[in-house]
C-alpha positions as CSV (number, residue, x, y, z in Angstrom):
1,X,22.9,421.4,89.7
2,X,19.8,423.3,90.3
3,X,19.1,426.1,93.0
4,X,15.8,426.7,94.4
5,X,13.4,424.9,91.4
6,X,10.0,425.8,91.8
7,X,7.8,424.2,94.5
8,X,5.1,422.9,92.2
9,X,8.0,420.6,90.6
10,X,8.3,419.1,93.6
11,X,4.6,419.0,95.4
12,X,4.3,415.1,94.0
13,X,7.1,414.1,95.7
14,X,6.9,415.7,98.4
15,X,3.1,414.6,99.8
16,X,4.0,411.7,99.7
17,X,7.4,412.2,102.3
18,X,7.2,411.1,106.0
19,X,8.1,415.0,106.8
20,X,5.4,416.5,105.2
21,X,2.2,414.2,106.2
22,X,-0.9,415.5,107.2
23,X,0.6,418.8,105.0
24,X,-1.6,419.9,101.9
25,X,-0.2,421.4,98.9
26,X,-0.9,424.9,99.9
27,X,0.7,424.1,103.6
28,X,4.0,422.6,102.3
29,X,4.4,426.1,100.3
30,X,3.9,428.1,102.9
31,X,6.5,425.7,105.2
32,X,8.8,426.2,102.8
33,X,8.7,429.7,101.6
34,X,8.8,430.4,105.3
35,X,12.2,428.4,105.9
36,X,14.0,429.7,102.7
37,X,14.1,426.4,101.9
38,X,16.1,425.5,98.5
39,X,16.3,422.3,96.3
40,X,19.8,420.6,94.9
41,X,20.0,418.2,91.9
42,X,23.3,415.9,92.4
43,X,24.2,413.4,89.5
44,X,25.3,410.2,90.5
45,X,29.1,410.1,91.7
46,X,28.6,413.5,92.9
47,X,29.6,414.6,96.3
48,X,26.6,416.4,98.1
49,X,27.4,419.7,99.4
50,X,30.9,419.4,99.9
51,X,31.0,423.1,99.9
52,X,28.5,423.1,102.8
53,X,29.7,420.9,105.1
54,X,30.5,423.3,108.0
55,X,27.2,425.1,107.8
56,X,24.3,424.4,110.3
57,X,21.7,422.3,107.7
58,X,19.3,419.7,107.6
59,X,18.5,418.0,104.6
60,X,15.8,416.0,103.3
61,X,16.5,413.4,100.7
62,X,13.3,413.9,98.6
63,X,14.6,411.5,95.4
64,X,17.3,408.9,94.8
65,X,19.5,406.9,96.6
66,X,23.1,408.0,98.4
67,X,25.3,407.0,101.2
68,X,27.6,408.9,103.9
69,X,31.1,407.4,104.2
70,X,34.5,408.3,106.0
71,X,37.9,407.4,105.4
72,X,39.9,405.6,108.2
73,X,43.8,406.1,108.6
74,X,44.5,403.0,106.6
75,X,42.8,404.6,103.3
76,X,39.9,402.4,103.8
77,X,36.3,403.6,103.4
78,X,33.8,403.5,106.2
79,X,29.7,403.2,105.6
80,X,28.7,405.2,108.0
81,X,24.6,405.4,106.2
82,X,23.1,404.8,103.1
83,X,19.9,407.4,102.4
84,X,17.0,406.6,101.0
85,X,14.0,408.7,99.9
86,X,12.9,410.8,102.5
87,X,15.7,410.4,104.9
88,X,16.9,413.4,106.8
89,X,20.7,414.0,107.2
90,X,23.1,417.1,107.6
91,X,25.6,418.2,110.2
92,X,23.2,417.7,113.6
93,X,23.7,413.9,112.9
94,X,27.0,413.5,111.4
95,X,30.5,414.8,112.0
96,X,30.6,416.0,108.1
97,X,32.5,418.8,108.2
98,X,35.7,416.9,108.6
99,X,37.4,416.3,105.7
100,X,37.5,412.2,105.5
101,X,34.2,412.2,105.6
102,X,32.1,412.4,102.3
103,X,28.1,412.2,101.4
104,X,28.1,410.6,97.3
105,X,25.2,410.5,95.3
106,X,24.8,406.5,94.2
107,X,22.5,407.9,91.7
108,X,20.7,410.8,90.3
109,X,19.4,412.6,93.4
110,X,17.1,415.9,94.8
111,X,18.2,417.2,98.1
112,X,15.7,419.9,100.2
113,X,18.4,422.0,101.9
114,X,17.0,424.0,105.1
115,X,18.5,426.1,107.6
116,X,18.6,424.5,110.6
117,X,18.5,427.9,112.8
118,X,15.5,429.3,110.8
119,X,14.0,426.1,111.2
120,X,14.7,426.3,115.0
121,X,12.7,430.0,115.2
122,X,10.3,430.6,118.0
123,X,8.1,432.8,115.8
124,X,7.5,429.7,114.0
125,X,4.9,427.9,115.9
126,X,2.6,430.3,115.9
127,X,1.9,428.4,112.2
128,X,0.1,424.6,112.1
129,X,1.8,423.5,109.5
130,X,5.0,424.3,111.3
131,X,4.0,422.6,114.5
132,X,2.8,419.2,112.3
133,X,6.2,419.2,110.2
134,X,8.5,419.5,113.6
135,X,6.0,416.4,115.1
136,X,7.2,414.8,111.9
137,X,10.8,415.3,111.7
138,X,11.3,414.3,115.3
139,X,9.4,411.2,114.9
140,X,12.2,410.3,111.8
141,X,15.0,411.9,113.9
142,X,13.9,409.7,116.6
143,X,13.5,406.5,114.2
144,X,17.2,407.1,112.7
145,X,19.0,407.4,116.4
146,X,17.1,404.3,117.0
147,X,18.4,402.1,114.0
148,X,21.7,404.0,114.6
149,X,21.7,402.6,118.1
150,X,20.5,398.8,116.9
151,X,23.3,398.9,114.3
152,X,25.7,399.7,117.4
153,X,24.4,396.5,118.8
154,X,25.1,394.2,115.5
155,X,28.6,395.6,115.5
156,X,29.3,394.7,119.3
157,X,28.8,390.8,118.0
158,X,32.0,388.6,117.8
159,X,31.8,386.8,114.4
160,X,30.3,387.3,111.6
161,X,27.0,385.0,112.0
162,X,26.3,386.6,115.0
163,X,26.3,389.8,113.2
164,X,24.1,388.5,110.4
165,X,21.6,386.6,112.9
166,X,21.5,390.0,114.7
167,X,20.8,392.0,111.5
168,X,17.9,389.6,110.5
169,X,16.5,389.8,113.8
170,X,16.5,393.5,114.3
171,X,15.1,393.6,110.4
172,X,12.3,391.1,111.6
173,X,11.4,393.0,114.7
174,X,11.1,396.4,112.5
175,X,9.1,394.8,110.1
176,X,7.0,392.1,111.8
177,X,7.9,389.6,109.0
178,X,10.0,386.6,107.8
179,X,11.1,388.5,104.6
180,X,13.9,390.7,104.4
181,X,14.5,392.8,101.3
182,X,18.1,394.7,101.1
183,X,17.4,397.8,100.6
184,X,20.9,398.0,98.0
185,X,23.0,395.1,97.8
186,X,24.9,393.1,99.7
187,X,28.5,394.8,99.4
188,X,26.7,397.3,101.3
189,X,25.4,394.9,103.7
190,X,29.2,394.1,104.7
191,X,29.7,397.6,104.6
192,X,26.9,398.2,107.3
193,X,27.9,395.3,109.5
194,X,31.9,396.1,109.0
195,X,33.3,392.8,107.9
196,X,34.6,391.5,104.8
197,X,32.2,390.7,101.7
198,X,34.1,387.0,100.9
199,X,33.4,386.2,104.4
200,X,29.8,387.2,104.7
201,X,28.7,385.1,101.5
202,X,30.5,381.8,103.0
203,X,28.6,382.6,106.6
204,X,25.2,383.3,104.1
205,X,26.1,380.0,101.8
206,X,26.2,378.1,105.5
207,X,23.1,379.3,106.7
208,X,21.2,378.6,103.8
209,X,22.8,375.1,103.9
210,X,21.8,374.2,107.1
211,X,18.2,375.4,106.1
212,X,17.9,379.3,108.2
213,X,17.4,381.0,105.3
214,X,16.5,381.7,101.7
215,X,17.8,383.8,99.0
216,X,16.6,384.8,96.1
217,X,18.0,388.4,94.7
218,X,18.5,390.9,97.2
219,X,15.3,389.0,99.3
220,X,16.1,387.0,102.1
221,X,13.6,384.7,103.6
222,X,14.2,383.5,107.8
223,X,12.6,380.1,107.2
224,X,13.1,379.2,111.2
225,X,12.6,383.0,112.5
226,X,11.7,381.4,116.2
227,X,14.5,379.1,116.1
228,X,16.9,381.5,115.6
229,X,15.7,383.9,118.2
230,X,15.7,381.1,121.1
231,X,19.0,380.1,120.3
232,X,21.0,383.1,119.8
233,X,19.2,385.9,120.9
234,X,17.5,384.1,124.3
């Protein structure tokens, strides 16, 4: 693990990150010398920042793929989020700093680590660049309570084809089309909607039995998008 790589390692990365758009080069490095800002390599397997987990971050996934998860009474593991490329996490969004709860690197990854109170400094918007990246992180912030609060929806379902006819809706709705792609796998899938794996790919073999959808890989095609709508979402 890394601390604090040089900025110029990262600038590709980075203009291309929801946080940073509308940033130049020159713009992100003054952002980021002005927060302190540091970066952290994590192999995969790793646990990310378990040694900061009671300190008042935010964190920007800039590379690779990992996942938050907590540990019921029963031993069991909880998906509580996978993260993705520039997805923004830390302890304003997550109970972390208990100790049954765990963020785990799926594969290599690069973590921007800020702190959230010199983030949160008044003297700060006196500087553009600050003004445009705080317009952007909302706008994600706003995006992940949103999913956060569909996915409270999909779990409120009864059965599991209700939860799955939920989840392609709400994926159709986001994206304004017929084909889904998972962004992992489907373990996780069963993860995300809490029910058992076996189960899921019975409820997925009937419905692409009795002609609702297509699978091919981790895509998923609604071949009667409408029909499902009117009759279990109307």
């Amino acid at each position: 693990m890394h601390l604090f790589e040089k900025y110029d390692k990262i600038f590709l990365v980075i203009k291309m990150m929801n946080p940073f758009e509308g940033l130049s080069n020159l713009q992100i490095d003054r952002l980021l010398k002005k927060l302190e800002s540091h970066t952290y390599n994590f192999n995969k397997n790793d646990e990310i920042f378990s040694k900061l987990k009671n300190t008042n971050i935010i964190c920007i996934l800039i590379e690779g793929h990992a996942k938050i998860i907590k540990t019921n009474d029963l031993g069991e593991e909880i998906l509580i989020e996978e993260l993705f490329e520039n997805d923004v996490f830390g302890t304003n969004f997550y109970n972390i700093d208990s100790s049954d709860c765990q963020i785990i690197a799926l594969e290599f990854c690069k973590v921007l680590l800020i702190d959230y109170n010199k983030l949160i400094n008044i003297k700060n918007i006196n500087y553009p660049y600050y003004n445009i990246f705080m317009f952007n992180l909302f706008q994600i912030i706003n995006d992940k309570f949103r999913d956060n609060n569909n996915r409270i929806q999909i779990l409120t379902k009864k059965n599991i084809r209700d939860k799955l006819l939920a989840f392609f809706d709400n994926e159709y709705k986001k994206n304004h089309s017929q084909v889904i792609y998972l962004p992992s796998n489907f373990k996780n899938l069963a993860d995300y909607l809490s029910i058992n794996r076996s189960a899921m790919f019975r409820e997925l073999r009937s419905l692409k039995d009795e002609n609702f959808i297509k699978i091919n890989g981790k895509k998923i095609t609604l071949l009667y998008i409408n029909s499902v709508i009117n009759n279990y979402y109307t």
